[in-house]
Residue, then its C-alpha position, 0 to 999 in steps of 0.5 A: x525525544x526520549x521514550x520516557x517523554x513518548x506519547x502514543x497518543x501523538x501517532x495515534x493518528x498515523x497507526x489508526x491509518x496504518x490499521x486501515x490499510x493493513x485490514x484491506x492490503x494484507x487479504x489482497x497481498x496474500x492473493x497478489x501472492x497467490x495470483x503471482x503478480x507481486x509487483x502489480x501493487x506498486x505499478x498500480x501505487x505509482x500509477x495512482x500517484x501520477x493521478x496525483x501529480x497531474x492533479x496537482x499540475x492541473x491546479x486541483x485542491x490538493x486537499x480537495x475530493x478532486x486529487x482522490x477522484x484523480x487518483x481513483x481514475x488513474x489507478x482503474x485505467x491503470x487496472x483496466x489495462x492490466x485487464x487487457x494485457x493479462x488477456x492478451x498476452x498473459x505468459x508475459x503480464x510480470x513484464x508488462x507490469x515492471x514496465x507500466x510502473x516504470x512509464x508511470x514513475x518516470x511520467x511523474x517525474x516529467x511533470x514535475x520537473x520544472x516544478x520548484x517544489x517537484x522533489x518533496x511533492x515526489x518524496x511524499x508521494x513515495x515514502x508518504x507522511x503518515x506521521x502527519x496524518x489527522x482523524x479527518x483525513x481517515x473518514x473517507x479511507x475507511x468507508x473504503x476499507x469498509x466497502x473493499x472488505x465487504x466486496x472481498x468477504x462477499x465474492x471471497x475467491x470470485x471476484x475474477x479478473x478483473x473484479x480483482x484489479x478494481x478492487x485493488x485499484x480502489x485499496x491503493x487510491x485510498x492508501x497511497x497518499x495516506x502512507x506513499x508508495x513504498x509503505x502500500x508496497x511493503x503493507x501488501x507483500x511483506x506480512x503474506x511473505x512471513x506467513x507463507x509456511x504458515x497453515x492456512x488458519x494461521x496465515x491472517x491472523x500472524x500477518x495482521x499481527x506482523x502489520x500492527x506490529x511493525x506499523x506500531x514500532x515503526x512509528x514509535x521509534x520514528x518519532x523518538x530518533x527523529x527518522x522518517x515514519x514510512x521508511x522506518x516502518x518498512x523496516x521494521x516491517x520487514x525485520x518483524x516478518x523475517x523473524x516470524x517466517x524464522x520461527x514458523x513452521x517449515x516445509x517438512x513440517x506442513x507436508 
């Protein structure tokens, strides 16, 4: 396919679930910045798509609200005990975190050892398929996105600790089986990365603007070269915030 041929109504889907979870990821990564526990998206992401997996070994629907329920279990638990951790030992909870995402990618990949459809099962959970997605799929992660956005407007700063980790456990079961692990990754962290010098009236609205345009470039030349969509838009993702970090505004300037 060439661009004269593209048409956006073909993506139109995907970039409709790529919005759904900007509008909940980019508020959350800007405080996982804040809280300085960047990698607790992908332990939380990882911990949610062995969810997945044990579902899927279990013989549950894999279309079913069963694999959400168990997505969603495992993502609280994985957040329950992040709680806990934080509490206890929390001058090492960075570690920990690294640890639990290592212990629940390798689980996963146990399980599906002896699985003959084992390393696709994983490669859609990881790198996701989003060009794929349809309108019926997104009806349940927007009332999520609806649900999260409201919690975070209502307690804005307050949520606490552990208010913070389920609500985040929440955001990632809805998104890590529409996009996968590495785009729930790069949704949250990236654009809060571009926008850190930014002033704080700035910072939302540039990051929203780097997100719906890296998801919206990505899935566009993702289905014009024929490369795969999550990949091809963490790319532009990040590309798109390096020159937006470029051209912002710098320390001296802000002090």
């Amino acid at each position: 396919m060439n661009f004269d041929d593209f048409n956006f109504l073909i993506v139109l889907p995907a970039f409709v679930a790529g919005l759904l979870v900007l509008a909940t990821h980019i508020p959350l990564g800007a405080q996982v910045l804040r809280r300085g526990i960047v990698f607790i998206d992908l332990a939380i992401a990882q911990i949610a798509a062995l969810g997945v997996i044990v579902a899927s070994a279990l013989d549950f629907d894999p279309h079913g609200w069963t694999i959400q329920v168990a997505a969603g279990v495992a993502a609280v638990l994985g957040a329950l005990l992040l709680t806990w951790t934080e509490r206890r030992w929390p001058d090492v909870q960075e570690a920990q975190i690294g640890v639990l995402f290592v212990l629940a990618a390798t689980a996963g990949l146990l399980l599906l050892a002896h699985n003959p459809h084992g390393g696709e099962h994983l490669q859609d959970l990881l790198a996701g398929q989003i060009l794929w997605v349809s309108y019926d799929q997104l009806i349940m992660p927007a009332l999520g996105a609806v649900l999260i956005l409201a919690l975070l407007a209502l307690f804005r700063n307050r949520l606490g600790r552990l208010g913070f980790y389920l609500v985040f456990a929440l955001a990632v079961t809805a998104s890590v089986q529409l996009v996968g692990v590495y785009l729930v990754f790069a949704s949250l962290i990236v654009p809060s990365l571009a926008v850190r010098h930014y002033r704080d009236a700035r910072k939302l609205p540039v990051a929203y603007l780097v997100g719906v345009g890296g998801y919206a470039a990505g899935l566009v030349l993702s289905t014009v070269l024929d490369l795969p969509s999550g990949a091809l838009i963490v790319w532009c993702l990040a590309l798109l915030a390096m020159l937006v970090y470029a051209l912002g505004p710098n320390r001296s300037a802000l002090s």
